[in-house]
ROSE-4610 file (N, C-alpha, C; in Angstrom, 1 decimal, always signed):
// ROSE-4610
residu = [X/X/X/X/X/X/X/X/X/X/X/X/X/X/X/X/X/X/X/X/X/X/X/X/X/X/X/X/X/X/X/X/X/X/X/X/X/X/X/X/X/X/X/X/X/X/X/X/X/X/X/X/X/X/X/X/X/X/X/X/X/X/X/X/X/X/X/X/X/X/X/X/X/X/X/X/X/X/X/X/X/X/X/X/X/X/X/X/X/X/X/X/X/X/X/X/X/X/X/X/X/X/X/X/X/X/X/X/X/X/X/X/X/X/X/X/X/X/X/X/X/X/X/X/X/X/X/X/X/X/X/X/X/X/X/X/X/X/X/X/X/X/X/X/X/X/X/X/X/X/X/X/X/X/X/X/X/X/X/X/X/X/X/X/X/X/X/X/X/X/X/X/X/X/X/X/X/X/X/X/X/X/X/X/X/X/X/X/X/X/X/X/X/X/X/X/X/X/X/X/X/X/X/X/X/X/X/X/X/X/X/X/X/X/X/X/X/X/X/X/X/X/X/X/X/X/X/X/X/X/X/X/X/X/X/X/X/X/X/X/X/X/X/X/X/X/X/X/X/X/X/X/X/X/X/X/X/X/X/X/X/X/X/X/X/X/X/X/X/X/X/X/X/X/X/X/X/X/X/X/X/X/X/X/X/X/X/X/X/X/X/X/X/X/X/X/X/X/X/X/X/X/X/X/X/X/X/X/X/X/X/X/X/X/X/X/X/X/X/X/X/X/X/X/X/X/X/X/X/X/X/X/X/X/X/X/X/X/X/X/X/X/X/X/X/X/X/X/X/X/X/X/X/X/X/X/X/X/X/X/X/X/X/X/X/X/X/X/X/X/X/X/X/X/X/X/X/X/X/X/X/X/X/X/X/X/X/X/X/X/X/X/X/X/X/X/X/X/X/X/X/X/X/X/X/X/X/X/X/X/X/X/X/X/X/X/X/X/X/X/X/X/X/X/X/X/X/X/X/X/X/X/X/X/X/X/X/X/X/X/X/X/X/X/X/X/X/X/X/X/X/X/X/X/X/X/X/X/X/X/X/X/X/X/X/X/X/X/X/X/X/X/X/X/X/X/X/X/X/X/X/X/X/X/X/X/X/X/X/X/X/X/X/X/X/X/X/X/X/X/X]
num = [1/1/1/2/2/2/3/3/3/4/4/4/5/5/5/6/6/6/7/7/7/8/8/8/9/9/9/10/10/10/11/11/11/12/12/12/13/13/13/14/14/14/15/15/15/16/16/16/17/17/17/18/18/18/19/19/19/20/20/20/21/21/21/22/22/22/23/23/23/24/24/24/25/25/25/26/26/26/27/27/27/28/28/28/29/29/29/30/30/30/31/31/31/32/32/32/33/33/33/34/34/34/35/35/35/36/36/36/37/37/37/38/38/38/39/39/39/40/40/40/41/41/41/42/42/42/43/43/43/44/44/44/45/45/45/46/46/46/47/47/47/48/48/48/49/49/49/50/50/50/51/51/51/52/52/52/53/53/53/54/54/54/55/55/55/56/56/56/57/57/57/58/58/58/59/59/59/60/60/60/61/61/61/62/62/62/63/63/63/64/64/64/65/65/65/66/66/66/67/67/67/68/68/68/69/69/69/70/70/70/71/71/71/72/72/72/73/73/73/74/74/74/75/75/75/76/76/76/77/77/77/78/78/78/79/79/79/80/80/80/81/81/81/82/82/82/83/83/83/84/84/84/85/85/85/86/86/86/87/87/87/88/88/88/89/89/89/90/90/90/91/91/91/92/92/92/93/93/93/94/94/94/95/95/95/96/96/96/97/97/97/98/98/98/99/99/99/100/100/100/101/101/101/102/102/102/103/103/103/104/104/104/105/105/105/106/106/106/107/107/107/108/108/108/109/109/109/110/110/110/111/111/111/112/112/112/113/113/113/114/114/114/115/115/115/116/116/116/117/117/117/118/118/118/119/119/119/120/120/120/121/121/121/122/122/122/123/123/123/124/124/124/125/125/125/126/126/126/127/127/127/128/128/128/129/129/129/130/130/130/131/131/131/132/132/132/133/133/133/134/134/134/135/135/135/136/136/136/137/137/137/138/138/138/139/139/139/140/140/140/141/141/141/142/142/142/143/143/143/144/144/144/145/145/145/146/146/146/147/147/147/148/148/148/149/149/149/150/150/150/151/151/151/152/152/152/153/153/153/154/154/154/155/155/155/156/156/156/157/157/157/158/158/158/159/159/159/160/160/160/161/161/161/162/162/162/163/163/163/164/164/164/165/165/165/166/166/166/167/167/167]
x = [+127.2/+125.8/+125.7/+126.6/+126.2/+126.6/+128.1/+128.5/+127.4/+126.8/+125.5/+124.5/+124.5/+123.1/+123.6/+125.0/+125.1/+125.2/+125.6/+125.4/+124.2/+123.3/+121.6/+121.2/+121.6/+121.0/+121.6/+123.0/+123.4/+122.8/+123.0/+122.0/+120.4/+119.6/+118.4/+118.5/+119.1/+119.8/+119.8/+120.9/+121.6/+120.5/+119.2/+118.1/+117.0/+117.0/+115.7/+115.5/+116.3/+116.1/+115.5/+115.8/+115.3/+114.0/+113.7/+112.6/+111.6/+111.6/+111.1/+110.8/+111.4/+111.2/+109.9/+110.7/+109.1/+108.2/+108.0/+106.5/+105.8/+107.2/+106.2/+105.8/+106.7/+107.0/+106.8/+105.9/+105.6/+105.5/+105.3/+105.1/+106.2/+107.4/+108.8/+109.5/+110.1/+111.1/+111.9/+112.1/+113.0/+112.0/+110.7/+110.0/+109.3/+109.0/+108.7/+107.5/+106.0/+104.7/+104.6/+104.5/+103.9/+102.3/+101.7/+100.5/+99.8/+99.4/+98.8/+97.3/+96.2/+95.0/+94.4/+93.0/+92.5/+91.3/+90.0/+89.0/+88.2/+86.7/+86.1/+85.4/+85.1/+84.4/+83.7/+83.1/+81.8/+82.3/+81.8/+82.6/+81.8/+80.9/+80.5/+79.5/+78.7/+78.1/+78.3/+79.5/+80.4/+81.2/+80.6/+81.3/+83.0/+84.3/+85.6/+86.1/+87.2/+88.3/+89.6/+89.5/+90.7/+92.3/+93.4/+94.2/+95.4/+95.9/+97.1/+98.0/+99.0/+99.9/+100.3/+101.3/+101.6/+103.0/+103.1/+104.3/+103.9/+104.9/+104.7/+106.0/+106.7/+107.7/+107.6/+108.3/+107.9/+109.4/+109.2/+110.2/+110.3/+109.4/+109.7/+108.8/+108.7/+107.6/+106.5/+105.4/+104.2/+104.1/+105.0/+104.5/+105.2/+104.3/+104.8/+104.5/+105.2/+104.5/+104.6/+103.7/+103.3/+103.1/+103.1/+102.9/+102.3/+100.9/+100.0/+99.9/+99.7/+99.5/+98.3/+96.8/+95.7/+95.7/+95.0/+94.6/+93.0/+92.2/+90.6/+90.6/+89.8/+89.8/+88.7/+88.7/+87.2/+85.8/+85.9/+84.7/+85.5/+84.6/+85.2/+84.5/+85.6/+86.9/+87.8/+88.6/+90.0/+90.8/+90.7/+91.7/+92.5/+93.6/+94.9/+94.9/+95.1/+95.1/+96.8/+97.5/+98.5/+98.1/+98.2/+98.0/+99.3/+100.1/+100.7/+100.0/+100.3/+99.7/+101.2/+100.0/+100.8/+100.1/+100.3/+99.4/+99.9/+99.5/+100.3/+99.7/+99.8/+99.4/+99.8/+99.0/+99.2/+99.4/+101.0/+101.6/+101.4/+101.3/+101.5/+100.3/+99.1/+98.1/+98.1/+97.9/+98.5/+98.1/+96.5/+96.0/+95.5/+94.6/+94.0/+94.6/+95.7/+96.3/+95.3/+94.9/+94.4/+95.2/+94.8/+95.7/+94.5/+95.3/+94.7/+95.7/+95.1/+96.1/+95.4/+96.0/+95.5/+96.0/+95.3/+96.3/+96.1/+96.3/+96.2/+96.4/+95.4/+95.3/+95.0/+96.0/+95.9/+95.2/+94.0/+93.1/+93.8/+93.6/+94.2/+92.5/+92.0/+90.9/+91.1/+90.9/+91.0/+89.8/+90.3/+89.7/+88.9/+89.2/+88.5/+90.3/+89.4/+90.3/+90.9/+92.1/+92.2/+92.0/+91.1/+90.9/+91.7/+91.4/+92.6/+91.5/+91.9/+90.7/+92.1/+91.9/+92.3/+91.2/+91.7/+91.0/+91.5/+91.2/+91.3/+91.4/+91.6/+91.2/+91.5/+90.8/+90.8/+90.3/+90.7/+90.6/+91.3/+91.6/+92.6/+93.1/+94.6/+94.8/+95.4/+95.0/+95.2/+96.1/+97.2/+97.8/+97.6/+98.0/+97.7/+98.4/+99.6/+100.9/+102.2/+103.3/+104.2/+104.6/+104.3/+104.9/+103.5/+102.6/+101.4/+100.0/+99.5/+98.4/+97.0/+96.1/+94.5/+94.2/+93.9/+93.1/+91.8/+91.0/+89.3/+89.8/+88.9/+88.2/+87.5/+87.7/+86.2/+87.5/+87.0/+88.2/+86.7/+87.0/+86.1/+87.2/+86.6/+87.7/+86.7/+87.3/+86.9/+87.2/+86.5/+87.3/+87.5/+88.6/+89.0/+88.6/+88.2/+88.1/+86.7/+85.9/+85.1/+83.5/+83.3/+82.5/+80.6/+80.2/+78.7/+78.5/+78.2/+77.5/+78.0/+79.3/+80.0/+79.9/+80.0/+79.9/+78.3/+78.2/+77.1/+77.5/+78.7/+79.0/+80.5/+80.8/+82.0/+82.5/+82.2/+83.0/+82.0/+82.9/+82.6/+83.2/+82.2/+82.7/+82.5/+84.0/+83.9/+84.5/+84.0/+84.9/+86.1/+87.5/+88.7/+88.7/+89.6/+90.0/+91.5/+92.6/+94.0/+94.2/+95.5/+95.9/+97.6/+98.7/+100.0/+100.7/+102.0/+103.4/+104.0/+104.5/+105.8/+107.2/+108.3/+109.7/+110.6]
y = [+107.0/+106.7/+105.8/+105.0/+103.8/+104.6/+105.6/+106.1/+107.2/+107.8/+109.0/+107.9/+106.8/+105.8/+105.3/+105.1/+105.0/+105.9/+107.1/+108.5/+108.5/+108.8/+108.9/+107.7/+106.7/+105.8/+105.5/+106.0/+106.1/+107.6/+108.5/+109.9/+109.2/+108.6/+108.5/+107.9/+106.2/+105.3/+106.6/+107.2/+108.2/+109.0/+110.1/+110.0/+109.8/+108.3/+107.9/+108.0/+108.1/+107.9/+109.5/+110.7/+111.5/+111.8/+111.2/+111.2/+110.4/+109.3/+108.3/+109.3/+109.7/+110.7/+111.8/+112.4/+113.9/+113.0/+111.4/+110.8/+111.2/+110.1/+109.5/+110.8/+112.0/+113.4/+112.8/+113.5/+113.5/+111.9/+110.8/+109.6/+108.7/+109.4/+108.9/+108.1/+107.3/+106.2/+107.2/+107.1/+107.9/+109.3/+109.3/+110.6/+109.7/+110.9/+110.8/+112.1/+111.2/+112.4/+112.4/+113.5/+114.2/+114.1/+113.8/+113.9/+114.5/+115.3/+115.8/+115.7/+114.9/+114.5/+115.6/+116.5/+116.8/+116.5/+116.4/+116.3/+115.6/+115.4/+114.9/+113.3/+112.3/+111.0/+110.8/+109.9/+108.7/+107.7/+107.5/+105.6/+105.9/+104.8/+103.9/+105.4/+105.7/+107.2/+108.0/+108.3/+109.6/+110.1/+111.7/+112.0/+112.7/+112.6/+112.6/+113.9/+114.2/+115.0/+114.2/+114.0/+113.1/+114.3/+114.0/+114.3/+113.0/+113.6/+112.2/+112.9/+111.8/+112.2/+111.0/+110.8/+109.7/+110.5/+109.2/+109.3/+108.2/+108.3/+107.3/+107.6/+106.6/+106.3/+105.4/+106.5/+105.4/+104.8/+103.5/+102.5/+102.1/+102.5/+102.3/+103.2/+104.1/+104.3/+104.2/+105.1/+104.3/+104.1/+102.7/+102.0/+102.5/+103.0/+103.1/+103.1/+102.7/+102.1/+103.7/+103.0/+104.3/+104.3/+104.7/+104.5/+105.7/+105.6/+106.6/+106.0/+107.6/+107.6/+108.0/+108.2/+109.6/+108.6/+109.8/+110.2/+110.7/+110.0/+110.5/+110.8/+112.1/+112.4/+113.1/+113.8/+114.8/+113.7/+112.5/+111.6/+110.5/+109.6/+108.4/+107.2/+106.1/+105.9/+106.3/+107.0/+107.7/+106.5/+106.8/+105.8/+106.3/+105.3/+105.8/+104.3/+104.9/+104.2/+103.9/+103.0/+102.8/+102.2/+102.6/+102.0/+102.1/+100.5/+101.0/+100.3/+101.0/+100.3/+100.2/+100.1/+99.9/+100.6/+101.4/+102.0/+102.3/+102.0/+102.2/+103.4/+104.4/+105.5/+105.2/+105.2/+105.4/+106.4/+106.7/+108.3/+108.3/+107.9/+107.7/+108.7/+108.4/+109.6/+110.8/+111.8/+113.2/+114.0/+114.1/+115.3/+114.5/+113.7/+112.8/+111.4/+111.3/+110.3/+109.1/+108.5/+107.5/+106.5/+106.1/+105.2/+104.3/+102.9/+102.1/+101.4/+100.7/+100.7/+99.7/+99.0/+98.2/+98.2/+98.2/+98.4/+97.4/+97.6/+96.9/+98.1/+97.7/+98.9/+98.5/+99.1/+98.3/+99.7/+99.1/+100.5/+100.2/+100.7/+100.7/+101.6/+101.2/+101.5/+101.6/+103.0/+103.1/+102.0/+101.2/+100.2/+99.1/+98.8/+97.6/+97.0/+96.0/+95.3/+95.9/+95.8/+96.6/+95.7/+96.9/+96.1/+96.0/+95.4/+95.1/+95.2/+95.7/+95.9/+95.4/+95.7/+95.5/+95.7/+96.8/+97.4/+97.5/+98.4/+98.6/+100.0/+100.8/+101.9/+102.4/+103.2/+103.7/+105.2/+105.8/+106.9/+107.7/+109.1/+110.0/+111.2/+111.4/+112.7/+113.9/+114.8/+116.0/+116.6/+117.5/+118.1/+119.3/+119.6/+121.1/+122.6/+121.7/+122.9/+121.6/+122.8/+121.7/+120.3/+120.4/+119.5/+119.0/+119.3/+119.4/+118.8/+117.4/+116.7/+116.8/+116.9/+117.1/+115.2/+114.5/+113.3/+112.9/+112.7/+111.9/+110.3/+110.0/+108.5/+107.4/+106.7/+105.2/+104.3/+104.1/+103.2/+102.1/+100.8/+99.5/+99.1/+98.9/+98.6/+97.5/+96.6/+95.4/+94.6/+94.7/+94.4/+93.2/+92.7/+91.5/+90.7/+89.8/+89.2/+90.2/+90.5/+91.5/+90.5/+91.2/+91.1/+91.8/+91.0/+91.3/+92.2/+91.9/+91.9/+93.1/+93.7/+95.0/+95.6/+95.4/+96.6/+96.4/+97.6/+97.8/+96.5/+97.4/+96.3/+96.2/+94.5/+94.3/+95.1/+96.1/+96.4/+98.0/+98.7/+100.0/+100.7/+101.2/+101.7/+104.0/+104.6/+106.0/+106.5/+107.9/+108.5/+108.9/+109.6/+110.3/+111.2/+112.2/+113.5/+113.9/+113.9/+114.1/+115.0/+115.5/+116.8/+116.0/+116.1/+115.4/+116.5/+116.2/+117.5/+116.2/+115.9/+115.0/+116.4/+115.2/+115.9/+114.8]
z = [+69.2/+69.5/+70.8/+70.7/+72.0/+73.3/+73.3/+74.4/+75.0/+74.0/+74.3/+75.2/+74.5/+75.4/+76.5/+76.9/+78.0/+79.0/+78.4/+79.5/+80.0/+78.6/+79.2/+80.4/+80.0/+80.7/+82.4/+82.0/+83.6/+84.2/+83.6/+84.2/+84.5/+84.0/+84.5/+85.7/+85.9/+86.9/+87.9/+87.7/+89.0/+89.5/+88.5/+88.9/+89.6/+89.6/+90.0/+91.3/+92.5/+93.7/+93.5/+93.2/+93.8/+93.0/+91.7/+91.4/+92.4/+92.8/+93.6/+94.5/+95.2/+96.2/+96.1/+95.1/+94.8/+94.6/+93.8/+93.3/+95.0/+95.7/+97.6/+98.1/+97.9/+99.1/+100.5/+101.0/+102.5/+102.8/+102.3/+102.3/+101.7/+101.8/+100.9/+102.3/+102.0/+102.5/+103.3/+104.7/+105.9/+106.4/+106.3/+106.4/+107.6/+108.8/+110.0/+110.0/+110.3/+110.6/+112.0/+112.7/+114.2/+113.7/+114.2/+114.7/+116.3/+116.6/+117.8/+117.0/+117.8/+118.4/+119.7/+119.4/+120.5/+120.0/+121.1/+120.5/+121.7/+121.4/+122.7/+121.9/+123.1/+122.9/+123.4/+123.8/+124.4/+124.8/+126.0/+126.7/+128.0/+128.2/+129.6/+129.6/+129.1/+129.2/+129.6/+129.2/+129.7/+128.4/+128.3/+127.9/+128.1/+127.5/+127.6/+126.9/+127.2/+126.7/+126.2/+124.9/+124.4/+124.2/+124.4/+124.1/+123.5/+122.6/+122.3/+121.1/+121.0/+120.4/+119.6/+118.8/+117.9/+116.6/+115.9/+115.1/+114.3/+113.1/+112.0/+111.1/+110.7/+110.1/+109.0/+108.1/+106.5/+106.4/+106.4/+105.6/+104.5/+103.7/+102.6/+102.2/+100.4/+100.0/+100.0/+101.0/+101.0/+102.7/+102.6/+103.9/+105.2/+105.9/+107.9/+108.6/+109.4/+111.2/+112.2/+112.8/+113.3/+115.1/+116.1/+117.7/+118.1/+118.8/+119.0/+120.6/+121.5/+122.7/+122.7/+123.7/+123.8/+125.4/+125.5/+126.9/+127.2/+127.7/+128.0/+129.2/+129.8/+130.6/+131.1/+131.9/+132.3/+132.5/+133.1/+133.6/+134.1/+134.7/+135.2/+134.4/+134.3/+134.6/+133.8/+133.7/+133.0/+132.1/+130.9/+130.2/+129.5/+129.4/+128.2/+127.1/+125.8/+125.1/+124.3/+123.9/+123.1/+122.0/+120.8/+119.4/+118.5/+118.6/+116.9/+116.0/+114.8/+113.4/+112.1/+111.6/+109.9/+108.9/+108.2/+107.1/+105.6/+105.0/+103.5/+102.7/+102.1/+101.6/+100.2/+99.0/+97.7/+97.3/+97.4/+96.9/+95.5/+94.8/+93.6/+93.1/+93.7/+92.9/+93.3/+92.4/+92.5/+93.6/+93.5/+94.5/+96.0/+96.0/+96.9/+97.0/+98.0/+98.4/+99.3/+98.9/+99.2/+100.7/+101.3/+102.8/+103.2/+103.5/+104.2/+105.2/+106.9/+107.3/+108.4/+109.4/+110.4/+111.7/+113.1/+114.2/+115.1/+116.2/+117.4/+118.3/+119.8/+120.4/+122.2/+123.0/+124.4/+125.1/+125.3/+126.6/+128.0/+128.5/+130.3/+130.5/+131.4/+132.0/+134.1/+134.6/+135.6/+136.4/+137.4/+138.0/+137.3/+136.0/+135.3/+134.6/+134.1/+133.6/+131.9/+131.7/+130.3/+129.5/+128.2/+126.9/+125.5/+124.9/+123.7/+122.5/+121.3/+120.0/+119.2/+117.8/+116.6/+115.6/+114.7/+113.8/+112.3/+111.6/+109.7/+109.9/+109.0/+109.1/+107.0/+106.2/+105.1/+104.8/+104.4/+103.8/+102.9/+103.0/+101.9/+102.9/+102.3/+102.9/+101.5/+102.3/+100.9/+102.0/+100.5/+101.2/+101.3/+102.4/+103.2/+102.9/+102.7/+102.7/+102.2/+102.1/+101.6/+102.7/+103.8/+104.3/+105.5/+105.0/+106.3/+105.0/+106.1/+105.1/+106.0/+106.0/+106.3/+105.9/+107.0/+106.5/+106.8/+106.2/+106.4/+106.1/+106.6/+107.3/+108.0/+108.0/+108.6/+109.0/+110.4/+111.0/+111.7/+111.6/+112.1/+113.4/+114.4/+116.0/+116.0/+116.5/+117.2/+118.5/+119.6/+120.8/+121.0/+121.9/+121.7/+122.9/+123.6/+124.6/+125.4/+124.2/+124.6/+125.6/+126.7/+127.6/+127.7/+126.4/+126.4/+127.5/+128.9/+129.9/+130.4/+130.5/+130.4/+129.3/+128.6/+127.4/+126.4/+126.4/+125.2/+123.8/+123.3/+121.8/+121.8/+120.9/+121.1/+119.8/+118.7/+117.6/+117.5/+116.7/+117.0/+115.2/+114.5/+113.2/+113.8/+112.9/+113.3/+112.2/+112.1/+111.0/+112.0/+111.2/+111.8/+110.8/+111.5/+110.8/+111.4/+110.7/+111.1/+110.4/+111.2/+110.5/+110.7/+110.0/+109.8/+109.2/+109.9/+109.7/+109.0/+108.1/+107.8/+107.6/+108.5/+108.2/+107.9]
């Protein structure tokens, strides 16, 4: 009897990592998302052509840092933006993955001075395909050393919509 309870219990032990795994999937410990961003914006009343790119790296279950590039273009002044964040995803629920996450974000602005925000961001991603997620969202940006007199407002609330490959 005891030797059966230790078999079982070293078989689960041996186990768990790859169950751990199917719970996180796409959101599991050593998984890397591509994101490609296209889409158009608003700034200084002009409207833009966004392009960008980014990545995200889960360190652990759940949680990963992530480094986003875009690019606005098609009006003046032309800006490139760098954002990394942190975002945690609750793999754990089955169909609608829930994420919340925070960044920091350096603008480069042709002929002004560059601006700096820090923001939240919350929503869910469903998945798409086996390795491909669809995300909705409400991100709150906040500019930092923000200049009334130049800008309309110093903080800015938007929806997002991602589309994510994890490999």
């Amino acid at each position: 009897m005891t030797r059966k309870l230790v078999i079982a219990l070293a078989a689960c032990a041996l186990s768990f990592p790859a169950v751990a795994q199917q719970v996180a999937g796409g959101f599991g410990k050593g998984r890397t998302h591509l994101v490609v961003t296209a889409g158009t914006g608003y700034a200084f009343d002009e409207s833009y052509f966004i392009l960008g790119v980014g990545a995200t790296y889960y360190l652990v279950d759940g949680l990963g840092l992530g480094l986003f590039f875009e690019s606005w273009s098609g009006s003046d002044p032309g800006m490139t933006k760098i954002t990394p964040s942190v975002q945690y995803v609750f793999h754990h629920v089955q169909v609608v993955k829930p994420y919340v996450g925070a960044f920091y974000r350096r603008t480069d602005i042709d002929g002004r001075a560059d601006l700096d925000s820090a923001g939240a961001r919350a929503g869910a991603y469903i998945q798409a395909g086996r390795n491909a997620y669809i995300g909705l969202g409400a991100v709150y940006e906040s500019y930092l050393d923000c200049d009334k007199g130049v800008y309309r407002s110093c903080d800015s609330t938007y929806g997002e919509l991602s589309f994510t490959l994890a490999f």
